[in-house]
N, C-alpha and C positions, 0 to 999 in steps of 0.2 A: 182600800180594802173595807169589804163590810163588817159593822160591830157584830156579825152573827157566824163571820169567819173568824172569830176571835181565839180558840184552842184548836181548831182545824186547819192543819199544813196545806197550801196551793201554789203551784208553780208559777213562779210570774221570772219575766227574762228582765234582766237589764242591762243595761248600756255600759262601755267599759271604754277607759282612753284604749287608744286605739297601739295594740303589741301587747297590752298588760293582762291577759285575759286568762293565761296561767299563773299571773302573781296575785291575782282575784281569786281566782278556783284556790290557793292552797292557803291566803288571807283569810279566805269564808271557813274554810275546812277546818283552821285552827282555829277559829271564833263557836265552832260546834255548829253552823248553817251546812246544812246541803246544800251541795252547790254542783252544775253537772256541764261541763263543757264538752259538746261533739268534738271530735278529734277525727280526721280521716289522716292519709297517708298519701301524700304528691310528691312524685319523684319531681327535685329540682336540680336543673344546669346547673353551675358553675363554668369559667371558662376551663379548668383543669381536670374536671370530675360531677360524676353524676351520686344523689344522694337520696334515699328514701327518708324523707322528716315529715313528723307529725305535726298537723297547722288545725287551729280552729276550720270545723267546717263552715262557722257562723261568724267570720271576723267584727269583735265590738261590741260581742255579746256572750253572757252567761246566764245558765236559770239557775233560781235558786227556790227553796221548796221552803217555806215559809211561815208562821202563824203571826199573827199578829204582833205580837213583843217581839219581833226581828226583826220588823218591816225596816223600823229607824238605824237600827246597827248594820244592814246592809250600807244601804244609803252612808252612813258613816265609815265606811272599807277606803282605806286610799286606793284609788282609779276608777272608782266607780263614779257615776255620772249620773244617772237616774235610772227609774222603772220604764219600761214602755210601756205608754197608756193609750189608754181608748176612753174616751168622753170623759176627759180631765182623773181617771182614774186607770190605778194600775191593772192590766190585764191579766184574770190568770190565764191559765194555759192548762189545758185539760190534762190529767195523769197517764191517758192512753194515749194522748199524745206525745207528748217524753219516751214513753217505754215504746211506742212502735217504733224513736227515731232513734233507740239503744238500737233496737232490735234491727233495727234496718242499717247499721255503721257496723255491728257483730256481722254481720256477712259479706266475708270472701268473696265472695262470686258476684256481689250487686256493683258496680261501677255509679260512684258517686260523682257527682256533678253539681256545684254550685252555681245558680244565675243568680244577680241583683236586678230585676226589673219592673218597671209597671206594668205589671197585666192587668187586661182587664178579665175580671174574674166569671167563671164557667160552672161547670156541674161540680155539684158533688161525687166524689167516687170512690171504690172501695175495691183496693187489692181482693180477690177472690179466689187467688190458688199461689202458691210458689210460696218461698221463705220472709216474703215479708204480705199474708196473708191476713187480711183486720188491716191494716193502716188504711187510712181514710185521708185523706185530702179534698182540695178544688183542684179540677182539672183546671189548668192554664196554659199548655203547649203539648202539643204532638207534634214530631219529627221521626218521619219515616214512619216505620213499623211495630218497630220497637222501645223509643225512646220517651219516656211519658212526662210530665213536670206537672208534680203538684204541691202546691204553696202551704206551708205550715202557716196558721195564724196562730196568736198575731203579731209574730216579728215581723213578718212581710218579704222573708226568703222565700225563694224556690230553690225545690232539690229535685235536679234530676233523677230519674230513675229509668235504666235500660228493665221494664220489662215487655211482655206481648200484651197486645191492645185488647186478645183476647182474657186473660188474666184479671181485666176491668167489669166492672158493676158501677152504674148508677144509683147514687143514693138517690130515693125521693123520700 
């Protein structure tokens, strides 16, 4: 973190052992940190029965909104593991991008979809009509007509999103 984000809160995600990622979120939350884990809903099998449960949509990872005098008591949470960085430093993560991807898990009707992969990265683009309108991403997969994936940085997820290609804008 910079000495000039030193009383200014910035989202930065980190890395969490792997299952622990709600005992992170209410660890941080009792320490007075914000802390914000995506949450979607996957019906899962069992052999005996079928169940709607709540699962990280980002398994291994939580953000947490930050100033400087937190940075270390994060890092000091048991099951945390480190910040994801970029050029040996922690990444933040834009505020408009948190709030488009509330904003985009609060709607019913969008079918969420997580991929883990390497893409190689594309246009910038920009939702331009329908309920998740303003979110911006990099384009990295189209399937079919309707199915778009763009990569949140900089964790290095992609979330699908069912919407129409028309709906799309390129950033320049």
């Amino acid at each position: 973190m910079e000495a000039t984000k030193e009383t200014s809160a910035q989202w930065y995600a980190i890395y969490v052992k792997s299952r622990s990622e709600k005992k992170v979120l209410q660890t941080l939350t009792e320490k007075g940190i914000e802390a914000y884990l995506p949450i979607h809903k996957k019906l899962r099998q069992w052999s005996d029965r079928k169940k709607l449960v709540e699962m990280p949509l980002m398994p291994g990872y939580v953000f947490v909104l930050i100033t400087r005098k937190d940075y270390d008591r994060v890092l000091q949470t048991d099951h945390v593991v480190c910040y994801i960085t970029f050029g040996g430093k922690a990444a933040p993560i834009r505020d408009e991008d948190i709030e488009s991807l509330k904003r985009m898990l609060r709607q019913d009707k969008v079918k969420v979809e997580l991929t883990r992969e390497d893409l190689t990265p594309g246009e910038q683009v920009e939702i331009i009509s329908g309920p998740l309108m303003g979110m911006k991403g990099e384009l990295v997969q189209i399937k079919g007509k309707n199915k778009v994936g763009i990569r949140i940085q900089p964790v290095g997820y992609t979330v699908m999103i069912e919407v129409p290609i028309s709906e799309l804008a390129i950033v320049r």
